[in-house]
C-alpha positions as CSV (number, residue, x, y, z in Angstrom):
1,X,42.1,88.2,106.1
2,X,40.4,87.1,102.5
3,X,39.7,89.1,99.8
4,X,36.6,90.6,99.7
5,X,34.0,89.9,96.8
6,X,35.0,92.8,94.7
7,X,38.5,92.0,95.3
8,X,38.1,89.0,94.2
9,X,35.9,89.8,90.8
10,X,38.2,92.0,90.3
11,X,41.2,89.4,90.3
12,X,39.1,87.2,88.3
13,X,38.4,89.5,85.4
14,X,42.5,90.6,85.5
15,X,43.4,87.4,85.2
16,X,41.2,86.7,82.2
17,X,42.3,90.0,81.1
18,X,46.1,88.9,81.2
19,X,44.6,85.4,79.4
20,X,44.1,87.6,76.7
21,X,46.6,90.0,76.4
22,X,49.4,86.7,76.2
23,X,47.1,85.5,73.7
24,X,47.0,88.4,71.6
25,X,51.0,88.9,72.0
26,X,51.2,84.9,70.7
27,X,49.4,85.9,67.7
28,X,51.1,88.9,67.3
29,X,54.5,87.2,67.3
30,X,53.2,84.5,64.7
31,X,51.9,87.1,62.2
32,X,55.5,88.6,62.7
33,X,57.1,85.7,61.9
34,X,54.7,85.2,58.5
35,X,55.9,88.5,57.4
36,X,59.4,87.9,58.0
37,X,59.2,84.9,56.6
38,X,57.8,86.4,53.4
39,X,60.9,88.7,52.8
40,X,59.1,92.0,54.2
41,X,61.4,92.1,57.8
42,X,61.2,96.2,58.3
43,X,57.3,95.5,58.2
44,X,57.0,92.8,60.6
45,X,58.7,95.4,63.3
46,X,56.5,98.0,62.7
């Protein structure tokens, strides 16, 4: 049985949504690492 077209619209936008979300967390770890970098380590875990 295949997916049906709402099922798969729906698996197309999560999977861009998930695209996004792993590039945000990339991001999130680089700023992290600028802070830390920059002597402020309690502020890059916040």
């Amino acid at each position: 049985m295949s997916p049906t077209k709402p099922d798969q619209e729906l698996h197309a936008e999560l999977e861009g949504s998930a695209s996004i979300m792993e590039w945000a967390a990339l991001e999130l770890i680089e700023i992290a690492k600028r802070i830390n970098n920059a002597g402020l380590p309690d502020e890059a875990m916040d």
